[in-house]
SELO-320037 format. One record per residue (C-alpha): residue number from 1; residue in three letters; x, y, z. Coordinates in steps of 0.1 Angstrom, whole numbers. Example, Ala and Ser with C-alpha at 12.3 -4.5 7.8 and 13.67 -1.06 7.14 Angstrom:
<recs>
num,residuo,u,v,w
1,ALA,123,-45,78
2,SER,137,-11,71
</recs>
This chain:
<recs>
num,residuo,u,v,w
1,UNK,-43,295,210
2,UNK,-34,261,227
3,UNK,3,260,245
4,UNK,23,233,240
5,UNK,61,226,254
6,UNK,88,223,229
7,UNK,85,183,231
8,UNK,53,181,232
9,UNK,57,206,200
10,UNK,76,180,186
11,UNK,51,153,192
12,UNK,19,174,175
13,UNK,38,192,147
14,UNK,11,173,125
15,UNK,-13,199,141
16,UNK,8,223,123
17,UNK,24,205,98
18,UNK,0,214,73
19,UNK,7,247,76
20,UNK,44,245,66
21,UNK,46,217,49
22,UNK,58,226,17
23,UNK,31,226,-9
24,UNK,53,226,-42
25,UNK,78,194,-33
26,UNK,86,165,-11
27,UNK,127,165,-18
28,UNK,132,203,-3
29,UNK,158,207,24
30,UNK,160,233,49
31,UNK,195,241,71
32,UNK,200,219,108
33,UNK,186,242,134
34,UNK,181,229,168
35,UNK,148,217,175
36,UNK,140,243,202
37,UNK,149,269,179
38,UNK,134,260,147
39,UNK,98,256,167
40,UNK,102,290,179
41,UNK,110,304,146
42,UNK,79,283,131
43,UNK,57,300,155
44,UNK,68,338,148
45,UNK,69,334,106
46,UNK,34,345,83
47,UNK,16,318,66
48,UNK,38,327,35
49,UNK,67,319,52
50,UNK,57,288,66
51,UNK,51,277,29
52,UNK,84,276,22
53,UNK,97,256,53
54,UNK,112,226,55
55,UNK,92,187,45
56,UNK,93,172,80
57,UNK,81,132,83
58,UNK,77,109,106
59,UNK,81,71,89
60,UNK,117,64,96
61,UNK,124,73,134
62,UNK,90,71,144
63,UNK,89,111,155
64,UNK,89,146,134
65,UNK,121,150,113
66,UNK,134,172,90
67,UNK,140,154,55
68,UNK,173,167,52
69,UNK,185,150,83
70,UNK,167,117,75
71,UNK,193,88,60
72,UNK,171,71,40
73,UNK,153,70,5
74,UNK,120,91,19
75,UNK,94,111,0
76,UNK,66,128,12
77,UNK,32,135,-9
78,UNK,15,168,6
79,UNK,-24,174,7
80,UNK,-21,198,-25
81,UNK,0,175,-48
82,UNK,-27,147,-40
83,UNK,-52,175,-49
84,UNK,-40,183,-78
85,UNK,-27,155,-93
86,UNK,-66,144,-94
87,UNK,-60,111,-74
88,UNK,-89,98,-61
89,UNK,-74,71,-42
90,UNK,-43,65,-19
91,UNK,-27,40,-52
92,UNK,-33,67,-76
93,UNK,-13,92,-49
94,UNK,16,66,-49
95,UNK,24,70,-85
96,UNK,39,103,-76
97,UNK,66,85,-60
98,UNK,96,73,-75
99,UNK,102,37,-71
100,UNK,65,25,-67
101,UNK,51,5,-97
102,UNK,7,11,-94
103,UNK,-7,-13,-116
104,UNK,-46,-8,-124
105,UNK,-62,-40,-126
106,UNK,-102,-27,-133
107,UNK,-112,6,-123
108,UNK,-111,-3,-90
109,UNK,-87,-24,-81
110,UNK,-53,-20,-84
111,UNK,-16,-37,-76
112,UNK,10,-19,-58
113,UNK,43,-27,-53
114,UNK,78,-13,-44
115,UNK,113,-21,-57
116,UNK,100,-54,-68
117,UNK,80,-76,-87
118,UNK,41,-69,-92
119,UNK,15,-83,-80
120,UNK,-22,-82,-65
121,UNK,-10,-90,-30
122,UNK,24,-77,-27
123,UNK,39,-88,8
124,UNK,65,-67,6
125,UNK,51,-33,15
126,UNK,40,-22,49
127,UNK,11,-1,45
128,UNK,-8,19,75
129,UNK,-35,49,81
130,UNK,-23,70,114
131,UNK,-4,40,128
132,UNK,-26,11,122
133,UNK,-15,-12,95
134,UNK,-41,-26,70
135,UNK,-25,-53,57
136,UNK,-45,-87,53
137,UNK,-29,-115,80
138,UNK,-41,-140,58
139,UNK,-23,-136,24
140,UNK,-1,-109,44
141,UNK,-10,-86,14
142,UNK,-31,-54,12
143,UNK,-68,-53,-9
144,UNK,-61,-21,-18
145,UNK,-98,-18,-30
146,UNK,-110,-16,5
147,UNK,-85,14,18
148,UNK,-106,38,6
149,UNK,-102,62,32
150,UNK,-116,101,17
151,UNK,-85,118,2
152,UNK,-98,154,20
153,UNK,-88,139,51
154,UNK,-54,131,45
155,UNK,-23,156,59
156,UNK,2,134,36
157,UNK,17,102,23
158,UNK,53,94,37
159,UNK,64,64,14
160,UNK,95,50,27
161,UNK,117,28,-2
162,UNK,141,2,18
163,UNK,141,-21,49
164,UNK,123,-5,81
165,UNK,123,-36,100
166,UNK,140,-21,129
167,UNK,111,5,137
168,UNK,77,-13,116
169,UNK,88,-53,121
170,UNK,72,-77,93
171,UNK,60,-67,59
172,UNK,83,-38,56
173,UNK,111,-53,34
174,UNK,106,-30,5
175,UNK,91,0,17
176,UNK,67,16,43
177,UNK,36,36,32
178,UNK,24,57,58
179,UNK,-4,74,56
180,UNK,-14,104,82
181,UNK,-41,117,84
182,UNK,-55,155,94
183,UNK,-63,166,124
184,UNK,-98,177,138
185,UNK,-89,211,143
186,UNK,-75,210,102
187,UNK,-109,202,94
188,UNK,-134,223,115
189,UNK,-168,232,92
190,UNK,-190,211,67
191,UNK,-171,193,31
192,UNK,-192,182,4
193,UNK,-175,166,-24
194,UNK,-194,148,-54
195,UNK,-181,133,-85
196,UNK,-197,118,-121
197,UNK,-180,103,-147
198,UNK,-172,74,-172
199,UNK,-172,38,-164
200,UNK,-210,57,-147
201,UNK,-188,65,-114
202,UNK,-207,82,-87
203,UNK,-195,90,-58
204,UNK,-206,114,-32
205,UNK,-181,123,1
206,UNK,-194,143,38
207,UNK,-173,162,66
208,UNK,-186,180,94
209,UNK,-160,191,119
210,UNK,-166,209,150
211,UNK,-148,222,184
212,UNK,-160,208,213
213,UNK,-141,229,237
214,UNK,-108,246,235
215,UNK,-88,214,238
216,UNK,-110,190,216
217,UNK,-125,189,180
218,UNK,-141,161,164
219,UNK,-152,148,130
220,UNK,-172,126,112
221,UNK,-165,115,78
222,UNK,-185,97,54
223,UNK,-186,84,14
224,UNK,-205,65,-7
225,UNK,-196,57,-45
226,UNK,-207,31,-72
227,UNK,-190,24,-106
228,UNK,-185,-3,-132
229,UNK,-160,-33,-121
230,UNK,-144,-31,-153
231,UNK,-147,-18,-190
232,UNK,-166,-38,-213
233,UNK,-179,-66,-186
234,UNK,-210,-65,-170
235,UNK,-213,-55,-137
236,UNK,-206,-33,-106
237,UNK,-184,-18,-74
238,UNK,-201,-1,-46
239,UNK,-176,10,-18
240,UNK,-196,29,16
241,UNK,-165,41,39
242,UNK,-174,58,77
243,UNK,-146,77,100
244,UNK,-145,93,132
245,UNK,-120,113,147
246,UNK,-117,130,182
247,UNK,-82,148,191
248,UNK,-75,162,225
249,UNK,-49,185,227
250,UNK,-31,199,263
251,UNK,2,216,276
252,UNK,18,183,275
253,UNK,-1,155,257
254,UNK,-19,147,227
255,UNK,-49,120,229
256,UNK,-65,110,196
257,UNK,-95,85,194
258,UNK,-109,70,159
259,UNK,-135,41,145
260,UNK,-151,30,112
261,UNK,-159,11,93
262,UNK,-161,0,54
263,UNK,-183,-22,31
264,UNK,-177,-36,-5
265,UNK,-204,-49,-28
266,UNK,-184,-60,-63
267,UNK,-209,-78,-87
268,UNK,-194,-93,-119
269,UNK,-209,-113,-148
270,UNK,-183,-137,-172
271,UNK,-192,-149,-202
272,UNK,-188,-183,-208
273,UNK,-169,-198,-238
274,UNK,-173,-227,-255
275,UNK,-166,-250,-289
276,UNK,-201,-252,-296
277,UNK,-219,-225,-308
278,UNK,-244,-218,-284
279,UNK,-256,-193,-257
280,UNK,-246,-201,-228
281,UNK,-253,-179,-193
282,UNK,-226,-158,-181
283,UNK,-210,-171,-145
284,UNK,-221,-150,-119
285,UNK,-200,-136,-86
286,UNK,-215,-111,-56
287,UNK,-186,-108,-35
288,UNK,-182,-88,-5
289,UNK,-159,-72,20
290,UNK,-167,-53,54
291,UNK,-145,-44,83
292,UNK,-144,-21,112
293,UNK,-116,-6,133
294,UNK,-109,13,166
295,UNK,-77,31,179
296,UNK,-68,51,205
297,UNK,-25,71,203
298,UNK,-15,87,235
299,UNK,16,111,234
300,UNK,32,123,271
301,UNK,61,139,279
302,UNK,74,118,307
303,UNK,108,132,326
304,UNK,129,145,298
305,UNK,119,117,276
306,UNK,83,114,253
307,UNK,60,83,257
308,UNK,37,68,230
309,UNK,13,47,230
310,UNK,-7,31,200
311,UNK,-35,8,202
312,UNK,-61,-1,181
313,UNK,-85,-34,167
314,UNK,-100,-43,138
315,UNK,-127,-71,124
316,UNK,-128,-77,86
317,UNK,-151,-104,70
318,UNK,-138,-116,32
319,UNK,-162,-133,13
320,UNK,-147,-132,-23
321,UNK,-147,-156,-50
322,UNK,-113,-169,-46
323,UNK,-113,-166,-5
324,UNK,-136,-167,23
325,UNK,-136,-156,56
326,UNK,-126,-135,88
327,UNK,-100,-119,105
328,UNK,-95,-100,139
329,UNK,-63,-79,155
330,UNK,-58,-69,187
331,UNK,-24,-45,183
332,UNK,-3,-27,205
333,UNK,27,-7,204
334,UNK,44,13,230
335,UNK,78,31,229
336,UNK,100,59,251
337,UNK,122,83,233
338,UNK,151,102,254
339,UNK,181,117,254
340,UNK,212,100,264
341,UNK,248,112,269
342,UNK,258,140,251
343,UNK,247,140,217
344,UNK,225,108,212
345,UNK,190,100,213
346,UNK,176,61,226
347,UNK,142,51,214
348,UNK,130,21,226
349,UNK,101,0,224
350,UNK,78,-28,225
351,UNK,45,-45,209
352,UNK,19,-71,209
353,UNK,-3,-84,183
354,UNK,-28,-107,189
355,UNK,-48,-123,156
356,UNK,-74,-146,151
357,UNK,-86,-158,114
358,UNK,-115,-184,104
359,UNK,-113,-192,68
360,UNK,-143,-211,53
361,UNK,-136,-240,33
362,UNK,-155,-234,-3
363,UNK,-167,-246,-33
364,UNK,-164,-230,-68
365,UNK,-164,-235,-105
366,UNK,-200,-253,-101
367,UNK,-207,-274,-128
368,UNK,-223,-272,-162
369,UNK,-234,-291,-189
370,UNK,-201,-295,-205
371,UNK,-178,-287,-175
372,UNK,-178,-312,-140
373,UNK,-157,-292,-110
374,UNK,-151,-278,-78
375,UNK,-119,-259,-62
376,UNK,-120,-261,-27
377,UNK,-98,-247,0
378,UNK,-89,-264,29
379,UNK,-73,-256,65
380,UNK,-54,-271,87
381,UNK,-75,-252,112
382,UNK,-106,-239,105
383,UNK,-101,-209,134
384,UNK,-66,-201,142
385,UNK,-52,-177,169
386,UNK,-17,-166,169
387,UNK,3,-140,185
388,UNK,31,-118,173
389,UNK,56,-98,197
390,UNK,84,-76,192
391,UNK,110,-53,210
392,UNK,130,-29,192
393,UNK,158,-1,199
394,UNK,173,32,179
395,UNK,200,48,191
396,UNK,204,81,170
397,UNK,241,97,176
398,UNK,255,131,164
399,UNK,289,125,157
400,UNK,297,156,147
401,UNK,281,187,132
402,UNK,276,175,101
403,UNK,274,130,105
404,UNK,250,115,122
405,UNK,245,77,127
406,UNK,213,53,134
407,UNK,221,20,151
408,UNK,189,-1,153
409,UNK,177,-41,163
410,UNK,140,-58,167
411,UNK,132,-92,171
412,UNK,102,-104,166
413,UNK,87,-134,172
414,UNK,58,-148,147
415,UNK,33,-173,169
416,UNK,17,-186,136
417,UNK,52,-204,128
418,UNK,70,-204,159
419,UNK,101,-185,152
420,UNK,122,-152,161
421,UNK,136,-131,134
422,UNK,162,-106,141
423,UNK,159,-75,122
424,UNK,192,-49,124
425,UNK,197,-19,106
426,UNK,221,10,104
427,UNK,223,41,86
428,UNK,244,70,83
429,UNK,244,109,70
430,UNK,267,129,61
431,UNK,260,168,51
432,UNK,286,178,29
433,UNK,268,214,31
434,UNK,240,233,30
435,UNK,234,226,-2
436,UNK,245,182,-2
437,UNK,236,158,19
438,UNK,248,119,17
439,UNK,239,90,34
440,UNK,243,49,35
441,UNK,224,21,49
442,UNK,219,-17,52
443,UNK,192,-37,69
444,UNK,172,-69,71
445,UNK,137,-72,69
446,UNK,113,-99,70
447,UNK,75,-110,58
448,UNK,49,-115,80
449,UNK,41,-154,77
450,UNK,7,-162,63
451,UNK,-25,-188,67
452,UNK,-23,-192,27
453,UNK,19,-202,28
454,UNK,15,-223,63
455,UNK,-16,-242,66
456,UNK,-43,-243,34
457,UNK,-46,-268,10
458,UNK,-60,-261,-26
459,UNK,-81,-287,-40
460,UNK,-96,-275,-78
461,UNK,-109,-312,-95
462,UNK,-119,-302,-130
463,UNK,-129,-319,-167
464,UNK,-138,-302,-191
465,UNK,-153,-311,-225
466,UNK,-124,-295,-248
467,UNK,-143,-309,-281
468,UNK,-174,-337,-293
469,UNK,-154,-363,-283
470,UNK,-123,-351,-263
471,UNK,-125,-339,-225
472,UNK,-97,-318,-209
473,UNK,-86,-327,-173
474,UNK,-72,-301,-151
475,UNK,-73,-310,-115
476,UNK,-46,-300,-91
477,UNK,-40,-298,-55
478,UNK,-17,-275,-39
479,UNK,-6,-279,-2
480,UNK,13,-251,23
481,UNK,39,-259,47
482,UNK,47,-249,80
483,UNK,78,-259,74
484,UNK,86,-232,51
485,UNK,113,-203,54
486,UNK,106,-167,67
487,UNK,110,-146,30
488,UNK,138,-124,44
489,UNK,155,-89,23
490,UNK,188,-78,27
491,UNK,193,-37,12
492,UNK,220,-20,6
493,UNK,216,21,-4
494,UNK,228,50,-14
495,UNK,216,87,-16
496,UNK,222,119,-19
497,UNK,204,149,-17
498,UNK,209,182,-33
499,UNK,194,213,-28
500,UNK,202,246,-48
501,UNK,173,270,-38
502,UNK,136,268,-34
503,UNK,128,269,-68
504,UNK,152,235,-74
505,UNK,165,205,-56
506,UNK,166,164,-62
507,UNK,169,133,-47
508,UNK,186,102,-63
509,UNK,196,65,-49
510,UNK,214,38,-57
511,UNK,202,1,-41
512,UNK,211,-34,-41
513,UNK,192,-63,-23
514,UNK,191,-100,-21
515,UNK,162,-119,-13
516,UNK,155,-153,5
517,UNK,130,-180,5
518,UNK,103,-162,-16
519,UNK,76,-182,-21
520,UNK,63,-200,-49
521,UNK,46,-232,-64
522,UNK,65,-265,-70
523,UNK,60,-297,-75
524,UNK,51,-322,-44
525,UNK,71,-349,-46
526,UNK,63,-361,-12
527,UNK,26,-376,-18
528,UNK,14,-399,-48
529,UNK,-10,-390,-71
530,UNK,-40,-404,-66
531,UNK,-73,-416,-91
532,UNK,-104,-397,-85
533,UNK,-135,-399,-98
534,UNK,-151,-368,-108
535,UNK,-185,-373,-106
536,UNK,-177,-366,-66
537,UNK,-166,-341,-48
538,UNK,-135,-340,-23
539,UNK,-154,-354,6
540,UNK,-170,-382,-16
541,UNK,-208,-372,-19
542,UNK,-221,-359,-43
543,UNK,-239,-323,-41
544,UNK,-245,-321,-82
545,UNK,-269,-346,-100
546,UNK,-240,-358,-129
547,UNK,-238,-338,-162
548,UNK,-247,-359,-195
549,UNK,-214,-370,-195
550,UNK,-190,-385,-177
551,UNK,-152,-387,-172
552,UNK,-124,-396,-149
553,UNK,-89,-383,-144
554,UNK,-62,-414,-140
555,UNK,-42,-388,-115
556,UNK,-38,-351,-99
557,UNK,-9,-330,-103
558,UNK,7,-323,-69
559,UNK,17,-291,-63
560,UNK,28,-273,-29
561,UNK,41,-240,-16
562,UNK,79,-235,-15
563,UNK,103,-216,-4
564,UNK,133,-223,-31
565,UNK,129,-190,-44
566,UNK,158,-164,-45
567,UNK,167,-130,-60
568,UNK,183,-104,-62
569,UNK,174,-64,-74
570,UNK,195,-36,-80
571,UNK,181,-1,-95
572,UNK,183,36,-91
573,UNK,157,59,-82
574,UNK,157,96,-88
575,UNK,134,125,-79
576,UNK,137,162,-91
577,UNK,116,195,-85
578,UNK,119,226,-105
579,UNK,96,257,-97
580,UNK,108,279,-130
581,UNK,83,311,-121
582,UNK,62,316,-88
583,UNK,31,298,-101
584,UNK,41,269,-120
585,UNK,60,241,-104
586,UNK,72,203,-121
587,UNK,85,171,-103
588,UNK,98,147,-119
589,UNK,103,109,-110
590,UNK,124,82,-124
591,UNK,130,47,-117
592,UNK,157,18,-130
593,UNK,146,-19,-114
594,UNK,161,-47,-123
595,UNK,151,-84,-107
596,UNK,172,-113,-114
597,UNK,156,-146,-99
598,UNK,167,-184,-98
599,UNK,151,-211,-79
600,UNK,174,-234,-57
601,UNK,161,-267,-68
602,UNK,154,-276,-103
603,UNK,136,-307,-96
604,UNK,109,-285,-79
605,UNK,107,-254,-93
606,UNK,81,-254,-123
607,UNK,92,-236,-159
608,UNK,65,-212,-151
609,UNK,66,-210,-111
610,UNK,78,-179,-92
611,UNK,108,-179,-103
612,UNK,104,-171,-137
613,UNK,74,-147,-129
614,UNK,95,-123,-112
615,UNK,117,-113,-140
616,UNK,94,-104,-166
617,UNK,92,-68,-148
618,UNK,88,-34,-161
619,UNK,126,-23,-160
620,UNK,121,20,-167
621,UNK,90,38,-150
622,UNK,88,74,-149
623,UNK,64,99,-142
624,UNK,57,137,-146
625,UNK,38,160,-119
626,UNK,38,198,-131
627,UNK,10,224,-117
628,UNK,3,254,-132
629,UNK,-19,288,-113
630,UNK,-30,298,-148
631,UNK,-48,328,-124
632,UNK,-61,335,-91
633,UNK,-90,320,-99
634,UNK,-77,289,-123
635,UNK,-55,259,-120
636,UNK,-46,234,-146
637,UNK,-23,209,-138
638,UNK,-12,175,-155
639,UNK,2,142,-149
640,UNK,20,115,-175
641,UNK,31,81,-166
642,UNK,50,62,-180
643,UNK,61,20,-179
644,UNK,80,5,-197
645,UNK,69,-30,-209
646,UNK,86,-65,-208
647,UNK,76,-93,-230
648,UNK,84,-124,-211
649,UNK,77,-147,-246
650,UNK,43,-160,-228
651,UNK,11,-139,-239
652,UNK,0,-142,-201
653,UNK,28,-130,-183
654,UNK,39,-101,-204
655,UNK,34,-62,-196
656,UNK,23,-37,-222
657,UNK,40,-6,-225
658,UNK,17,20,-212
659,UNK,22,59,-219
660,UNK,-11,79,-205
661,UNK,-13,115,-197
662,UNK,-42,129,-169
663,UNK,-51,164,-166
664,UNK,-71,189,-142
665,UNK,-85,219,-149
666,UNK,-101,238,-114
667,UNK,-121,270,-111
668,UNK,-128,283,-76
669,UNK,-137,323,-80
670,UNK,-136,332,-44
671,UNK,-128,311,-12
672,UNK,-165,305,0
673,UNK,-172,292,-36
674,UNK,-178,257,-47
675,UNK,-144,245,-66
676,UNK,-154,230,-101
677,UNK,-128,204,-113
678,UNK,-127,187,-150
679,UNK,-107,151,-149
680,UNK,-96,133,-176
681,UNK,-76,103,-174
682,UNK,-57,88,-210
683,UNK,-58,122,-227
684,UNK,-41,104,-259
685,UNK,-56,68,-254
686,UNK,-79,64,-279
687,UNK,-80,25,-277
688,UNK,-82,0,-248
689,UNK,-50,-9,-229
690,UNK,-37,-24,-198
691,UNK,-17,-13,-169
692,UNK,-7,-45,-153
693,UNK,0,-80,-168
694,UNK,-22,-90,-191
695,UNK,-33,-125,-174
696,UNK,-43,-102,-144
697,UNK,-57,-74,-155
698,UNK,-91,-63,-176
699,UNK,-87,-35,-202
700,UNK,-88,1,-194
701,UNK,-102,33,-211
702,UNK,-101,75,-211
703,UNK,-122,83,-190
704,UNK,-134,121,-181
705,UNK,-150,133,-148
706,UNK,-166,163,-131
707,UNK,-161,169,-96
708,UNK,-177,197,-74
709,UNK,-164,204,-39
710,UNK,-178,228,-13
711,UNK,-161,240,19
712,UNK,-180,258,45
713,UNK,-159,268,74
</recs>
């Protein structure tokens, strides 16, 4: 068995974390214990025992806590509940939390947001796999499409609801998704996992682990999987995902080494619609997405204090039909954690990020014989580079036995704007008793300032024949700013935490926050309108030989991106597990949002812009996890969802109400067996429907799979 000290225990609990991470919630509490004793007890209890320890995370301070001394909104998805909820990717798993709204746009593509308004690229959600964050510097969004990292692999999903500026910097104003993964010694042996099913999904997935010596294992992952894009539309998504891992383990550090890389084929075919009844060919899109990452973490125990250090890169080339292009980060992040005085604990740290984008001006909407058009976007530099710094410091205090306060500031400085934002936080927890626990917080953080906001111009020239004699024009141009305000989030919340036994226990919060500067499109007032002629394009050739007709547009509407926007949320979040006999177990999630938005200046603002966007919101979403041993042998397990939906009075912006229930059924006779799962997502949707706004989203359908997986140690 490998020896650790009781720090560097503290470092590695993932090693054994999922061993006593609690399989049936991810609101159970456990009593304070020192840290020194609880390890020790860890190490002397059976493997049923360890089952029923304590949820321990790592998202809000950055190191291994117990949840029921953590002072913030946190909940934590174990391997099993992503198991056996049937996700089969990480927004799927999310739905399990209270608070996030998973939208599905297609069947593979979906939008993810937290405590906010919905929408493809929410910028309000920090997302990251073992440390590295996989958000998109460019729109400062995530494509969630191409985080399709194997679900085996992954130890658990800590999804933290509420401003983590302090400890993550930009882009974690709502929440923090943070994704770990196992370790190589979890996974030792060969995987196979293969899957069929509607929408003609395929997908096959590959593990082989192995020790190398007594203080490193290794593993290599691959998948491969192909699908429709979308129900009822012609073509097809084809996602091939790579990972290796190498973890070296010693007395008092823990090294871990990973690469891969993705690619993304999507192939879609739209038919085209006109007044005249005749066949006309469908407009066709290949669009593609690849990108490959390195990353090395390095945990030390240094004096009486533990060092960490996280570095890692990654290269991504875009080349979709709405943006094209390429992005590279260089990231590092280093921090010391040690005790101070009597009863407090300093963390302190540092990072750098270095980025550099190229976006490709393009050309779309080619033209036809009744439609003359292009949209083109424009930069202000073709290749930009940029660099983002930060410093931060916690200083945890014990107050007493039973309150305990977290003090915390980072400022960081954003090179693609050239400004410092100061991001302080500080939270507080109270444990009533064994059984309650309360705590408070407030904080500030920020968004990560993008290419799209600061420096691209949209230029989409467009007539259109509407009918035999009447044309339609529709040509805009919409400018960013670097002028424009950091979109800032102030929270206040509230929580408790209640735990009666093992079999039952809940988590609820209260929130409040006010945003600033959120962006949106206005009018530009600043530039006149000019004529164009059509029949050229923005750089006045022309690529096209001219269609059999011809008009001109006497002017453009101006539009740019603005920062006018503000709002404010408020909502309540609960979360409650009941385990009512020894092999079935339910959780249940609700959540109360409320968005209220206005824009500061009405001679801007459009009726439609942002600001009118973000209130037509799904107000009550709520979701049921339960998971049933039916024997030894047999599982059966279900999930419902439920959202409800706003009509905002525009047929485009409105959101359906949606009501779907999934279910899994596994056999598995022995351990050395193959497991045989039957999926089936909409059990009671016998007709179409959609899970996001309608302008966004394509239709969805029940769909039923059949997966096989095989585990040979």
């Amino acid at each position: 068995m490998k020896k650790f000290s009781n720090i560097t225990q503290a470092i590695t609990a993932k090693k054994l974390v999922h061993s006593f991470l609690l399989p049936t919630s991810y609101i159970l509490l456990s009593s304070p214990v020192n840290a020194s004793a609880e390890l020790e007890t860890l190490m002397d209890m059976s493997l049923e025992d360890l089952s029923r320890a304590s949820v321990t995370l790592t998202s809000v301070a950055k190191k291994e806590q117990s949840l029921n001394k953590v002072p913030a909104a946190v909940h934590v998805i174990t391997a099993e509940q992503i198991r056996r909820s049937g996700a089969r990717t990480i927004p799927e798993a999310l739905s399990l939390v209270p608070g996030m709204h998973v939208a599905r746009l297609s069947e593979n593509n979906w939008a993810v947001s937290a405590r906010g308004a919905n929408e493809m690229l929410f910028n309000k959600l920090l997302v990251s796999i073992d440390g590295r964050s996989i958000f998109n510097p460019m729109t400062s969004g995530v494509i969630w499409e191409n985080a399709q990292i194997m679900m085996a692999d992954i130890d658990r999903i800590e999804v933290l609801l509420g401003p983590a500026g302090t400890m993550w910097g930009g882009n974690a104003a709502n929440g923090v998704v943070n994704i770990i993964s196992k370790n190589a010694d979890e996974t030792l042996g060969l995987y196979t996992e293969t899957t069929v099913g509607g929408a003609n999904h395929q997908d096959v997935k590959l593990r082989l682990g192995s020790a190398i010596n007594d203080k490193t294992d290794a593993r290599i992952s691959v998948s491969g999987m192909r699908s429709d894009y979308a129900v009822g539309e012609e073509g097809d998504f084809r996602n091939y995902n790579i990972n290796m891992r190498v973890d070296r383990s010693t007395y008092d550090s823990e090294l871990t080494v990973q690469f891969g890389g993705y690619n993304t084929d999507i192939h879609t075919e739209i038919e085209t619609v006109h007044f005249v009844n005749i066949a006309l060919a469908p407009e066709v899109y290949d669009e593609n997405s690849r990108g490959l990452f390195g990353m090395v973490n390095y945990d030390t125990e240094i004096a009486t204090g533990v060092l960490s250090v996280n570095v890692w890169a990654d290269n991504h080339k875009l080349d979709y039909e709405y943006f094209k292009g390429n992005y590279r980060n260089w990231d590092l992040d280093v921090y010391y954690r040690l005790p101070v005085l009597a009863a407090s604990e300093l963390t302190i740290g540092g990072g750098a990020r270095f980025t550099q984008t190229e976006v490709l001006p393009f050309l779309t909407l080619a033209p036809t014989e009744f439609r003359k058009g292009t949209r083109t976007h424009l930069y202000k530099d073709q290749v930009s580079s940029y660099d983002t710094y930060n410093m931060y410091s916690q200083l945890e205090t014990a107050v007493t036995d039973k309150v305990t306060t977290y003090l915390g500031l980072k400022v960081e400085y954003f090179g693609l704007v050239d400004r410092y934002e100061f991001l302080p936080q500080a939270r507080i927890s109270y444990d009533y008793s064994s059984q309650h626990q309360f705590w408070t917080g407030l904080g500030r953080a920020v968004v990560t300032p993008s290419i799209i906001d600061t420096a691209s111009t949209v230029v989409d020239l467009s007539v259109e024949q509407i009918t035999q004699n009447n044309y339609q024009d529709t040509s805009t141009i919409v400018r960013g700013s670097e002028n424009l305000k950091t979109e800032a989030v102030t929270t206040f919340d509230l929580g408790h935490r209640y735990f009666l036994s093992n079999a039952f226990s809940t988590s609820t919060t209260l929130f409040y926050s006010q945003y600033e500067n959120i962006r949106g499109i206005g009018k530009d007032n600043t530039q006149p309108m000019p004529p164009i002629d059509v029949s050229t394009d923005p750089w006045g050739g022309d690529p096209w030989s001219p269609a059999p007709w011809e008009a001109t547009p006497e002017s453009i509407d101006m539009y740019q991106y603005i920062d006018d926007i503000k709002a404010q949320t408020w909502g309540a979040e609960l979360a409650v597990f009941w385990q009512p006999a020894s092999n079935f177990r339910v959780n249940v999630n609700y959540a109360y949002h409320q968005v209220l938005a206005a824009c500061n200046d009405s001679d801007v603002c459009l009726d439609y812009s942002r600001a009118k966007q973000e209130e037509p919101q799904p107000n009550h979403i709520a979701s049921a996890h339960t998971m049933w041993d039916v024997t030894d042998s047999v599982q059966f397990d279900m999930m419902y969802k439920y959202i409800q939906g706003n009509d905002s009075g525009s047929e485009d912006l409105g959101w359906d109400t949606i009501s779907t229930l999934d279910a899994r059924l596994a056999w598995q006779q022995k351990r050395d067996w193959p497991r045989i799962e039957l999926l089936v997502d909409g059990i009671f949707n016998t007709k179409p429907y959609y899970e996001s706004n309608r302008r966004a989203a394509y239709e969805l359908e029940r769909q039923v799979y059949l997966k096989a997986v095989w585990v040979m140690e």
